[in-house]
TORLUM-636239 format. One record per residue (C-alpha): z, y, x. Coordinates in nm, 3 decimals. Example, Ala and Ser with C-alpha at 12.3 -4.5 7.8 and 13.67 -1.06 7.14 Angstrom:
% TORLUM-636239
<rec <0.780,-0.450,1.230>>
<rec <0.714,-0.106,1.367>>
***
This chain:
% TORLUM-636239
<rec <-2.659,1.741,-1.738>>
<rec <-2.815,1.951,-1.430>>
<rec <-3.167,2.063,-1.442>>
<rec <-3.279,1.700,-1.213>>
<rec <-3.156,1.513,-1.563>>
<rec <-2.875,1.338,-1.380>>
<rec <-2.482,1.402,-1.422>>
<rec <-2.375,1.740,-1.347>>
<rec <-2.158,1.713,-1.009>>
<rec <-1.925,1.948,-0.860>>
<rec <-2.199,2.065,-0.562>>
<rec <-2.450,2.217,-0.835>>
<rec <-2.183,2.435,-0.954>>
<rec <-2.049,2.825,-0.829>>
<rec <-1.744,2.840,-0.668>>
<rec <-1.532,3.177,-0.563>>
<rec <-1.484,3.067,-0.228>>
<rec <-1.638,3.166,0.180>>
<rec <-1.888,2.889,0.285>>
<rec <-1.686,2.783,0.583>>
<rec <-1.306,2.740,0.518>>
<rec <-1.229,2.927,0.805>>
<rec <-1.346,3.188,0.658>>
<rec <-1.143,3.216,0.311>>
<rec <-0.775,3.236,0.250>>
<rec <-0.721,2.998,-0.037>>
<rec <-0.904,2.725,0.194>>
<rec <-0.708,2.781,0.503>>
<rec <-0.383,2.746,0.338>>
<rec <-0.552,2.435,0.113>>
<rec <-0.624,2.295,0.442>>
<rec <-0.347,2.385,0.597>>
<rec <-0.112,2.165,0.373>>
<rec <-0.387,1.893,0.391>>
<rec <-0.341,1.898,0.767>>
<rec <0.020,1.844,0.696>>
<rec <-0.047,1.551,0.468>>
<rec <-0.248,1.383,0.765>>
<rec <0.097,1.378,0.980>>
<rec <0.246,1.129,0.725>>
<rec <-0.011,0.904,0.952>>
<rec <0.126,1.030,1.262>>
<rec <0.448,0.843,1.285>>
<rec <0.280,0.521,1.274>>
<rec <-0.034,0.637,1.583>>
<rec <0.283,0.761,1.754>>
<rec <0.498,0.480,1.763>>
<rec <0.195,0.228,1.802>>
<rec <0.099,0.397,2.131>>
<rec <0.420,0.429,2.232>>
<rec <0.563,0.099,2.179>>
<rec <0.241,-0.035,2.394>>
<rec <0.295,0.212,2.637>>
<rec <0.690,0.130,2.683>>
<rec <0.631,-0.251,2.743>>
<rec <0.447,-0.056,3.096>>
<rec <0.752,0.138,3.177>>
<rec <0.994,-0.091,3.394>>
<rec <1.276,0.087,3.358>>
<rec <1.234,-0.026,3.000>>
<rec <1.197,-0.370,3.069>>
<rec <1.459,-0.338,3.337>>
<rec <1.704,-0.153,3.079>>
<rec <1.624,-0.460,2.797>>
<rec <1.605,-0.736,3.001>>
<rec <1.248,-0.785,2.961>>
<rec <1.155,-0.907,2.640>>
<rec <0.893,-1.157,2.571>>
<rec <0.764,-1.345,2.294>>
<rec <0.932,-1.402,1.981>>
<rec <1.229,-1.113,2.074>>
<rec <0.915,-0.860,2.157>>
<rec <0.730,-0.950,1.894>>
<rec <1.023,-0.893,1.660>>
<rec <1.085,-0.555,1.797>>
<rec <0.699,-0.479,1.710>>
<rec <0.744,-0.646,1.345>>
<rec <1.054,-0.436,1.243>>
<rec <0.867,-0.094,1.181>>
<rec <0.721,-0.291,0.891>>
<rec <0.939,-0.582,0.771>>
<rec <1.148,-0.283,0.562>>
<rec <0.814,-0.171,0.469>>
<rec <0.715,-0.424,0.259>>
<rec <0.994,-0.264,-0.009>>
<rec <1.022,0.047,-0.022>>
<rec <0.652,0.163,-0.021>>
<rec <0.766,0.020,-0.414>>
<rec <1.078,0.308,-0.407>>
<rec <0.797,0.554,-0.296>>
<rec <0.604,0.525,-0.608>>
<rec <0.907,0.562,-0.876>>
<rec <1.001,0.864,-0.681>>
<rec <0.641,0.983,-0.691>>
<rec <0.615,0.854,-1.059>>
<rec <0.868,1.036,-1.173>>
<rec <0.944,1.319,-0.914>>
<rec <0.591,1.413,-0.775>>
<rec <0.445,1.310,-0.398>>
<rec <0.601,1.560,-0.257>>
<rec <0.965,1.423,-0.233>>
<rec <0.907,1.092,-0.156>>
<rec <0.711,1.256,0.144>>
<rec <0.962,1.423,0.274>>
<rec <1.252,1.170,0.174>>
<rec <1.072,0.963,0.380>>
<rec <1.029,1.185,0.700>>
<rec <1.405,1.306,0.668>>
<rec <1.458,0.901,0.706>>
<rec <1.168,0.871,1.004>>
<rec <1.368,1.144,1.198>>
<rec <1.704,0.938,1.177>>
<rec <1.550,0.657,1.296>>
<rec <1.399,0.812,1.552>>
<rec <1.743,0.915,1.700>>
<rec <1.836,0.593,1.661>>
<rec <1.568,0.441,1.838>>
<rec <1.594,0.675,2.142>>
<rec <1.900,0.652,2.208>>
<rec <1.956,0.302,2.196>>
<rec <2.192,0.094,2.400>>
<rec <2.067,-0.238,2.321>>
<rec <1.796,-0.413,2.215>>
<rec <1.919,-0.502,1.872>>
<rec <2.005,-0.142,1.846>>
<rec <1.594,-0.044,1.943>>
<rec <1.506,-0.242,1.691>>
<rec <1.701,-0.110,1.439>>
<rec <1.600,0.193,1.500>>
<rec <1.244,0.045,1.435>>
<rec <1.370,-0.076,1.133>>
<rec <1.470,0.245,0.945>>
<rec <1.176,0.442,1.092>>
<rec <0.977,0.160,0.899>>
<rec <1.162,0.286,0.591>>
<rec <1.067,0.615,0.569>>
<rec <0.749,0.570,0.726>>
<rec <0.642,0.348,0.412>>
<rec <0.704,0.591,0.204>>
<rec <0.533,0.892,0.328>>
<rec <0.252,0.662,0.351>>
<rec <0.237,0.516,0.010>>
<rec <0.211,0.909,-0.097>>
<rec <0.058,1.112,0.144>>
<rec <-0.329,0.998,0.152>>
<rec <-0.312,1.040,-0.246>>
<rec <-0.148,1.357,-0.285>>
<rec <-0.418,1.436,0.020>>
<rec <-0.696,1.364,-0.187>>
<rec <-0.559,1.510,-0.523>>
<rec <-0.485,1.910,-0.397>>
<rec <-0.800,1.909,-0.180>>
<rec <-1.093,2.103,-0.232>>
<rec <-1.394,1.898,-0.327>>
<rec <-1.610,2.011,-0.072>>
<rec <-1.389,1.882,0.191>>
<rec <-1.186,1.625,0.036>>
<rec <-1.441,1.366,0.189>>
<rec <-1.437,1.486,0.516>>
<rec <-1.035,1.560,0.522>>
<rec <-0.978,1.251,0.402>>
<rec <-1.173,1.081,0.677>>
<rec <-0.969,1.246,0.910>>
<rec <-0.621,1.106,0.764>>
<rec <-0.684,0.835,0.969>>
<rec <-0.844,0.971,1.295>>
<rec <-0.483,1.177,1.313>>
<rec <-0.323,0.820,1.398>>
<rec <-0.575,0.874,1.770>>
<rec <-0.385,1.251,1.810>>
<rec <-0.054,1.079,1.775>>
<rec <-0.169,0.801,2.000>>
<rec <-0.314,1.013,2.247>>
<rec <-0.016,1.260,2.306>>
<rec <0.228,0.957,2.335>>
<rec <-0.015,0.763,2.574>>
<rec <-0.038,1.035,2.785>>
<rec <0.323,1.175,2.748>>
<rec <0.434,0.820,2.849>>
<rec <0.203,0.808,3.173>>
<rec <0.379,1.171,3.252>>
<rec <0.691,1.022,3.236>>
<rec <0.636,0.722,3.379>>
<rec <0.738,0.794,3.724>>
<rec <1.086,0.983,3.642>>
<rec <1.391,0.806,3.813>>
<rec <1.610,0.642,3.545>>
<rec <1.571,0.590,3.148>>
<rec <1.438,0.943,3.087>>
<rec <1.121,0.783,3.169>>
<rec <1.097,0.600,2.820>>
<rec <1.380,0.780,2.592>>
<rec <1.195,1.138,2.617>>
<rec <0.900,0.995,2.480>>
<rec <1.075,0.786,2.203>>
<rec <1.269,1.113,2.136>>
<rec <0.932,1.302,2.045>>
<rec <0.863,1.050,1.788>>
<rec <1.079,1.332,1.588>>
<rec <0.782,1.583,1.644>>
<rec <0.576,1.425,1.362>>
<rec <0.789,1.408,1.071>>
<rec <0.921,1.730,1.124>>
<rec <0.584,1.864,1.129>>
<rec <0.510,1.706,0.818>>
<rec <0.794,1.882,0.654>>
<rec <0.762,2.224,0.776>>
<rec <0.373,2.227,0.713>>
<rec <0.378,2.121,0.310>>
<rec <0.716,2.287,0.213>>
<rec <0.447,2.533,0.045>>
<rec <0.228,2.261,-0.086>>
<rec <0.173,2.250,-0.473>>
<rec <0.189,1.896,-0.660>>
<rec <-0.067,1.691,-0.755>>
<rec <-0.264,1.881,-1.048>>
<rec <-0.319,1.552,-1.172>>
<rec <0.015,1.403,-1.230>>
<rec <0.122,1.823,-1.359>>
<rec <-0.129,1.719,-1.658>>
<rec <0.012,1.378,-1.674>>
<rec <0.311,1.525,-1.725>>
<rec <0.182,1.763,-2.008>>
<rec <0.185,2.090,-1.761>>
<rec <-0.163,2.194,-1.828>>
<rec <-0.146,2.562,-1.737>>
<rec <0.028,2.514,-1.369>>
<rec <-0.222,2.248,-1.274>>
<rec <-0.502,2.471,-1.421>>
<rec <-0.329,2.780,-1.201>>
<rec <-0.273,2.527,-0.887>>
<rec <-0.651,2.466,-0.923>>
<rec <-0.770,2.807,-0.908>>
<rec <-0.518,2.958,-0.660>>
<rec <-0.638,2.695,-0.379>>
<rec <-0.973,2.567,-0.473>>
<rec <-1.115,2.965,-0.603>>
<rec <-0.874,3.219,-0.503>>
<rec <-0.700,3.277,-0.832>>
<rec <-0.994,3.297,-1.022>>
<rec <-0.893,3.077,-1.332>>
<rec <-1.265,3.074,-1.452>>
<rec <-1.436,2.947,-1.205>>
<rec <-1.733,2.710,-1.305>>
<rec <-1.576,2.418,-1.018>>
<rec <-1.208,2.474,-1.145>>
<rec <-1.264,2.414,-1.502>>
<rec <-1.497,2.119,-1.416>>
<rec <-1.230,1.967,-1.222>>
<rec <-0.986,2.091,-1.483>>
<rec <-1.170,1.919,-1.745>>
<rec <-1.266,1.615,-1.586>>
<rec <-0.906,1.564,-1.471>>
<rec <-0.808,1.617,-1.837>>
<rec <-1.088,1.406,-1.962>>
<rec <-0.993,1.200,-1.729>>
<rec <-0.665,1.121,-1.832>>
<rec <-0.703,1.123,-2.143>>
<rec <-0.903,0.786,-2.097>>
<rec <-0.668,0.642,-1.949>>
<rec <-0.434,0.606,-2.228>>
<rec <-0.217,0.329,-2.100>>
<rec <-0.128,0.596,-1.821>>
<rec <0.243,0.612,-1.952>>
<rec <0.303,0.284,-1.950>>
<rec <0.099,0.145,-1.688>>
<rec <0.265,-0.161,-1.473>>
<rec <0.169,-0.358,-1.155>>
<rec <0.025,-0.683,-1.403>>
<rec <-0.264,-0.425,-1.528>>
<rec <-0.422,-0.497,-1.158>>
<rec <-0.499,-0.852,-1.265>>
<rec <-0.573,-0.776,-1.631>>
<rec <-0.949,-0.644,-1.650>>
<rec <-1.290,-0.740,-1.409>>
<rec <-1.275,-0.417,-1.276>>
<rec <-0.955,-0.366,-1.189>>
<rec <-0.947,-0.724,-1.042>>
<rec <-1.190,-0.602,-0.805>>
<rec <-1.041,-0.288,-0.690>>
<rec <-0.711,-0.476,-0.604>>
<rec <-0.932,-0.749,-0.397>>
<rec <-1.089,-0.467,-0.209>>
<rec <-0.687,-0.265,-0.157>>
<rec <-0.601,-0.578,-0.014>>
<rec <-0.878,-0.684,0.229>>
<rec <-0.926,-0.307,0.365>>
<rec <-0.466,-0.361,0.413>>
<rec <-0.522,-0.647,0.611>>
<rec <-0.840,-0.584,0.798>>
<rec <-0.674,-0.264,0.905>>
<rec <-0.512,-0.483,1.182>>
<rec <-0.679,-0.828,1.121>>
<rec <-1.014,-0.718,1.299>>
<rec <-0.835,-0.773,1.634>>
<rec <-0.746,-0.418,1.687>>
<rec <-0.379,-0.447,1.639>>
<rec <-0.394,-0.723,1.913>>
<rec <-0.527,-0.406,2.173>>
<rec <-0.309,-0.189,2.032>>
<rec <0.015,-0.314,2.075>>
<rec <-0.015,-0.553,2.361>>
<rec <-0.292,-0.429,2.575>>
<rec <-0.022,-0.441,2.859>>
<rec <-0.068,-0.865,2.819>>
<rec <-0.441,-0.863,2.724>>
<rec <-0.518,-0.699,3.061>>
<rec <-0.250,-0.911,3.230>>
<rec <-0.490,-1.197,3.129>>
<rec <-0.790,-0.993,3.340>>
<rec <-0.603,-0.947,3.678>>
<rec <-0.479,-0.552,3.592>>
<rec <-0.114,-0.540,3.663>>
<rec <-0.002,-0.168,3.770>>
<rec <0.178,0.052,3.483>>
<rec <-0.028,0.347,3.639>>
<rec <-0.289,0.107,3.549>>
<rec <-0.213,0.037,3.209>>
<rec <-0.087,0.378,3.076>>
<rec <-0.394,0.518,3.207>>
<rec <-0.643,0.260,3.043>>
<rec <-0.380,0.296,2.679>>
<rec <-0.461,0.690,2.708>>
<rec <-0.788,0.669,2.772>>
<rec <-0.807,0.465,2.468>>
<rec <-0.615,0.669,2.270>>
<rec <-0.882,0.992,2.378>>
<rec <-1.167,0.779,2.288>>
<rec <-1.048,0.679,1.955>>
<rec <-1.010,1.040,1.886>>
<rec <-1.360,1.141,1.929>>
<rec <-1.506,0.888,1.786>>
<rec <-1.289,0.873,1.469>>
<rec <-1.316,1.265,1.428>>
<rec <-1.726,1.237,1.475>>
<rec <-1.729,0.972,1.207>>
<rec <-1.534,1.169,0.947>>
<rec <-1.841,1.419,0.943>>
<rec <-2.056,1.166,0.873>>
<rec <-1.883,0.971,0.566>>
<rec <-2.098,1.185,0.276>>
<rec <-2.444,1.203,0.480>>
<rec <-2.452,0.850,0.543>>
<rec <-2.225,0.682,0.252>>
<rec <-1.934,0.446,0.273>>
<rec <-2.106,0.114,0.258>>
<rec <-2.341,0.164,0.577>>
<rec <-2.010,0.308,0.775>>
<rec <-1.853,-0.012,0.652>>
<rec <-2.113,-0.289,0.727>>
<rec <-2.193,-0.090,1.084>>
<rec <-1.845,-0.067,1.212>>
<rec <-1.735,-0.431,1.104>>
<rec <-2.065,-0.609,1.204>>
<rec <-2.043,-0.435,1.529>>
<rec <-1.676,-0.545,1.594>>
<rec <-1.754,-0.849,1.548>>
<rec <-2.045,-0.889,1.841>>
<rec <-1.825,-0.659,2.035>>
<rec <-1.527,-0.964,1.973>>
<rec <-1.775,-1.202,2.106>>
<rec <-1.880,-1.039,2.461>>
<rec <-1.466,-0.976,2.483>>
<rec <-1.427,-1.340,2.464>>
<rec <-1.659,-1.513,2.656>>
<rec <-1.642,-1.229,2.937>>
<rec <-1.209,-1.322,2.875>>
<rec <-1.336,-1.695,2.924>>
<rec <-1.561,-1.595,3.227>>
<rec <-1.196,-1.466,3.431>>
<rec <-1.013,-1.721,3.301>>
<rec <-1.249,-2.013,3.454>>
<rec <-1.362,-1.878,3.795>>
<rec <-1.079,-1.560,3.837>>
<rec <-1.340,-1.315,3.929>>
<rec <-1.235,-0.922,3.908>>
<rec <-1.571,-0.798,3.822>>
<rec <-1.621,-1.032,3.526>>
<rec <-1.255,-0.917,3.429>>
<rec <-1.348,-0.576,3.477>>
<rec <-1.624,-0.613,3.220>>
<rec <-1.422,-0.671,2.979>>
<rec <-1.249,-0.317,2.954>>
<rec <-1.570,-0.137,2.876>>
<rec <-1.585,-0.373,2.569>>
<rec <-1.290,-0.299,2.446>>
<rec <-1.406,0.055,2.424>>
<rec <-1.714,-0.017,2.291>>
<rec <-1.537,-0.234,2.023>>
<rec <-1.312,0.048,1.920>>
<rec <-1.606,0.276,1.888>>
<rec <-1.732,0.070,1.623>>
<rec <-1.362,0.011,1.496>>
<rec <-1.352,0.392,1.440>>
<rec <-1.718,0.435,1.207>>
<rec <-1.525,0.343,0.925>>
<rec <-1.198,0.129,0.974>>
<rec <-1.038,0.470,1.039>>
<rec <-1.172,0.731,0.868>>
<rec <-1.227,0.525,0.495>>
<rec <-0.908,0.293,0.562>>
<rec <-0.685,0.502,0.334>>
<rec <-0.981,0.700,0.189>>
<rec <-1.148,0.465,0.010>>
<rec <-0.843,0.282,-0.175>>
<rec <-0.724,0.622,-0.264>>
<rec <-1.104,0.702,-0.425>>
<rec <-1.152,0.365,-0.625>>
<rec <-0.847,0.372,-0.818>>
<rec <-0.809,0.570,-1.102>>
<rec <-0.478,0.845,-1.148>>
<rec <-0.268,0.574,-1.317>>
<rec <-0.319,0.332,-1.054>>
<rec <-0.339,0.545,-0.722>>
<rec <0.030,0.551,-0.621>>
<rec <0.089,0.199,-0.777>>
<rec <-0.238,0.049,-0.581>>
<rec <-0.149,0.261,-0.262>>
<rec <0.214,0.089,-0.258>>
<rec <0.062,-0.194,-0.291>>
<rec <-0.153,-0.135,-0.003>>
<rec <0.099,-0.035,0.241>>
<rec <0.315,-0.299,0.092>>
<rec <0.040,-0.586,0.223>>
<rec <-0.079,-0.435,0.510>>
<rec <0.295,-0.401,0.660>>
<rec <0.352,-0.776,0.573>>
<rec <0.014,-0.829,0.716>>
<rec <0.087,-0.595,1.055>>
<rec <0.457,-0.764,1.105>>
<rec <0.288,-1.142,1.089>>
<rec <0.044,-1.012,1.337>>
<rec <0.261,-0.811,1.559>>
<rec <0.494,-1.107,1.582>>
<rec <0.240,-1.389,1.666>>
<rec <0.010,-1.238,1.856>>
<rec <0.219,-1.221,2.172>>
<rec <0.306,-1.560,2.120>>
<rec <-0.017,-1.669,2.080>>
<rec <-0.111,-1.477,2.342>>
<rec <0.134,-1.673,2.568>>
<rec <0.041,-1.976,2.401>>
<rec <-0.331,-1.996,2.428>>
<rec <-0.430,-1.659,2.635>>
<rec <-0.790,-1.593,2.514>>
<rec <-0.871,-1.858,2.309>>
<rec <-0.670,-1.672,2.045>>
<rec <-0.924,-1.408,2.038>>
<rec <-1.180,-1.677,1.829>>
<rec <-0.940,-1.640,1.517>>
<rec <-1.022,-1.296,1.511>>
<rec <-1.377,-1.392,1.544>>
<rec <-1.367,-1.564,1.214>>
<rec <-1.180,-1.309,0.997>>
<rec <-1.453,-1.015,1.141>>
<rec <-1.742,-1.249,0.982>>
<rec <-1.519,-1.314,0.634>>
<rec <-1.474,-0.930,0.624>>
<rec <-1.834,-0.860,0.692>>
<rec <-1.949,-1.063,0.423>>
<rec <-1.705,-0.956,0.175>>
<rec <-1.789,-0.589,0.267>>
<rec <-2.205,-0.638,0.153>>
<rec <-2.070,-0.815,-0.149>>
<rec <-1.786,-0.609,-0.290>>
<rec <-1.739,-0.271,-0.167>>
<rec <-1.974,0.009,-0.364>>
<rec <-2.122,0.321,-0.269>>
<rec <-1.928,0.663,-0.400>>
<rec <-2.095,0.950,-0.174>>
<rec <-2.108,1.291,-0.360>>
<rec <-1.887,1.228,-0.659>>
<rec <-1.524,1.407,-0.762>>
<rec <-1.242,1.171,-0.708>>
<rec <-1.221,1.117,-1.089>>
<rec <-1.586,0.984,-1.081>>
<rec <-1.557,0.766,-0.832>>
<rec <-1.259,0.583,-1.003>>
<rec <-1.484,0.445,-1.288>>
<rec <-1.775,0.330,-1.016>>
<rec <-1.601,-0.002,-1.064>>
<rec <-1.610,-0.031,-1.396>>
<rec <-1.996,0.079,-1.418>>
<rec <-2.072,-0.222,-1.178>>
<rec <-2.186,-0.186,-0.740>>
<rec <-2.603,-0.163,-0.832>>
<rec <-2.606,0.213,-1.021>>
<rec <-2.245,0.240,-1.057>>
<rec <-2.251,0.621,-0.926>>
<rec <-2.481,0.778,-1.168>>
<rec <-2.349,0.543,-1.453>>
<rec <-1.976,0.623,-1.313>>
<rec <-2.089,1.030,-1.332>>
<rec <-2.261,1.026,-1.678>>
<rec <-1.940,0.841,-1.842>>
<rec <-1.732,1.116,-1.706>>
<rec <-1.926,1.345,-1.832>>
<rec <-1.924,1.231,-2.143>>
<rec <-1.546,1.202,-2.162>>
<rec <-1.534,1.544,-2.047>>
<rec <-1.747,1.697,-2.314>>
<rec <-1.533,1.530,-2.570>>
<rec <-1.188,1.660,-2.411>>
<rec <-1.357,2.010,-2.459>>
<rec <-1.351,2.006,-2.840>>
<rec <-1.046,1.752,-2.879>>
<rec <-0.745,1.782,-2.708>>
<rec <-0.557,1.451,-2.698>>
<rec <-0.254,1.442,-2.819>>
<rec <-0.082,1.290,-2.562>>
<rec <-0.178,1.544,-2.300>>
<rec <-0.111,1.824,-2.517>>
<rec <0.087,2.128,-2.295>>
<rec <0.401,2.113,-2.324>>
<rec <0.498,2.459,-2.137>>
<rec <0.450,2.762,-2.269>>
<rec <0.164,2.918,-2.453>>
<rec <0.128,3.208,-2.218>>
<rec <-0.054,3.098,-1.903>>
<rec <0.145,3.047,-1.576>>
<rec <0.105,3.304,-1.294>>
<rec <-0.108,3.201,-1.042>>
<rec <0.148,3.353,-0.779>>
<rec <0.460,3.120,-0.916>>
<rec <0.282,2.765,-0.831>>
***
């Protein structure tokens, strides 16, 4: 217990690191492979933007006889059709393999269907280039926001993991603007250089965490103690093995695990087996969907119709308005990430959602305004809106969208409860990507009142179900569920600490080390 008589945390403890990371070796190259980790996101801000941004581009109409409706909104569902399986292949590879290789498995794969993509000759070729981009992007997705939050340094891992998501704007805003650069290029160079830089990101991804260690917390699930003791203290206290935070982390890892003693046989049925763990798959779900049922995904993948339906026509037009997007999003979703442990998760939540939602309403009536009387200034009014309701969109739908899943579930469950997120979330994206434009054709703005509705169900089921877990380890946080939302984070702390306490004096057996007795070398992990 600290000296205040709550829970010792990982902030009143020494640590042999520089204040700012900037500053320290060990946390530059820590946050150098986190950075890396973030571009598993990149594919998918890349190829949203750019997909938007293409349907601009007549010489890509012109080259695919303009596609409308059900054909376009099949080319926007394909990136995540495949999805819906193999984000399941990503966890038995992590399972049994580590994160790593399913990471870069699945950028190897992104890269081929990049090539595919960009050099297609038809549209059934595009989109099956789509298709096996979708692959591999599921699977760097299912594993990079965990292995993110499992090799970061406490201090940051908050903060770094808010900004997972706010790399999806830096991906949107290079091929936003990279599309408006080429948009006035004679020929089909004007839309296949940009779909060829959708290779940029994977190979990124590759080059930047060919270094990175594994997950210290599946190396003790898999009984190597002393390396993910050693891959502690090389990048969270520059080799120094005993350091107060690295053997607190060590411990409560250990402790940790040792809890959780149906961690070697854990399946997908133990989701629906206890209260708790009920309510962390509800939440994994609602946060997959709402990701792109809060009327977002209808801006960001046909913005080209929704300002059709104002009276703004001109691809200049268009690209310009998608980029400027794309630079807004940024800020605002980088800002936010500094903000996630000062103000908590449940305020960003309720803020950003509630504010969609009365952002949602001006958007429609002001759509309704046009659409009854035709006048430009009333249609004009509408694309401040849509700024304003992806600045709200960006307080916590993007920084805590793969945060927070990753946080509530305990080691056993992360890469299980992560597939399952990306596994619902690209069923949920490819319904919405293929009706919207139909609807859309269908019913112009009077579509936008089903979004309405699903921004007040997600409001209310955010107060009710979502607790706070500011300024506890990852480890903590995964038993605020089963301490209960009113008090769960100092009742979630103390358990841990009393786990930990007991792993000190008895080693379970099942995480006994099975390497050698001699301690690793820091300089081999």
């Amino acid at each position: 217990m600290s000296t205040t008589g709550r829970p010792m945390r990982y902030t009143d403890l020494p640590n042999n690191t520089a204040k700012s990371w900037w500053n320290d070796k060990c946390l530059r190259v820590n946050m150098m492979h986190c950075i890396g980790l973030c571009g598993t996101l990149y594919f998918a801000g890349y190829d949203g933007s750019l997909f938007n941004s293409l349907q601009a581009i007549d010489q890509w109409q012109e080259y695919f006889n303009y596609p409308t409706g059900n054909i376009l909104g099949l080319a926007g569902a394909a990136l995540y059709l495949p999805s819906v399986f193999t984000a399941f292949v990503a966890e038995w590879i992590a399972s049994k393999y580590g994160k790593r290789w399913a990471i870069w498995i699945g950028s190897v794969i992104v890269i081929a269907g990049a090539i595919v993509n960009s050099a297609s000759t038809s549209f059934g070729m595009y989109i099956g280039g789509r298709a096996v981009m979708g692959v591999g992007s599921a699977m760097a997705l299912t594993c990079g926001p965990t292995l993110l939050q499992e090799i970061a340094h406490p201090r940051y891992r908050a903060t770094i993991g808010g900004f997972y998501t706010a790399i999806y704007y830096i991906a949107a805003s290079v091929s936003s603007w990279t599309s408006f650069g080429t948009l006035h290029l004679s020929g089909n160079n004007s839309w296949r250089i940009p779909a060829y830089l959708q290779v940029v990101g994977p190979a990124l991804v590759i080059l930047l965490t060919l270094t990175c260690p594994e997950s210290p917390r599946w190396l003790v699930s898999k009984g190597q103690n002393d390396k993910a003791e050693s891959v502690l203290a090389k990048y969270h206290a520059n080799g120094e093995i005993d350091d107060a935070l690295v053997q607190h982390e060590f411990s409560e890892i250990v402790a940790a695990l040792a809890d959780e003693e149906a961690s070697k046989k854990v399946s997908y049925m133990d989701f629906l087996r206890t209260e708790p763990n009920r309510r962390r798959l509800a939440v994994i779900c609602v946060i997959s969907v709402g990701t792109n049922w809060v009327g977002n995904a209808l801006v960001s993948f046909y913005l080209s119709d929704i300002l059709k339906t104002i009276g703004i026509t001109t691809p200049a037009q268009i690209a310009g308005i998608n980029g400027g997007l794309a630079i807004w999003n940024l800020i605002l979703s980088t800002l936010a990430c500094l903000y996630i442990e000062k103000l908590g998760r449940r305020f960003l939540w309720l803020t950003s959602t509630i504010g969609m939602l009365f952002s949602y309403c001006v958007i429609t009536g002001l759509s309704a305004g046009y659409a009854t009387n035709g006048s430009r200034g009333v249609g004009l009014a509408v694309i401040p809106c849509l700024f304003i309701f992806y600045g709200f969109y960006d307080i916590a739908w993007t920084p805590l969208a793969y945060a927070y899943p990753v946080e509530i579930l305990p080691f056993h469950m992360r890469v299980k409860g992560m597939a399952i997120w990306v596994s619902v979330q690209n069923v949920a994206i490819a319904v919405n990507t293929w009706v919207n434009p139909i609807a859309l054709d269908a019913i112009a703005w009077k579509y936008y009142f089903v979004y309405i509705g699903l921004l007040i169900f997600f409001s209310v089921f955010i107060y009710l179900y979502f607790p706070e877990t500011k300024g506890l380890t990852i480890e903590e946080i995964s038993y605020v569920f089963d301490a209960g939302r009113k008090g769960g984070r100092d009742r979630a702390a103390a358990h841990l600490a009393e786990l930990t306490e007991v792993s000190k004096t008895e080693k379970p057996h099942h995480l006994e080390d099975k390497t050698a007795a001699s301690a690793t070398h820091i300089s081999s992990v």
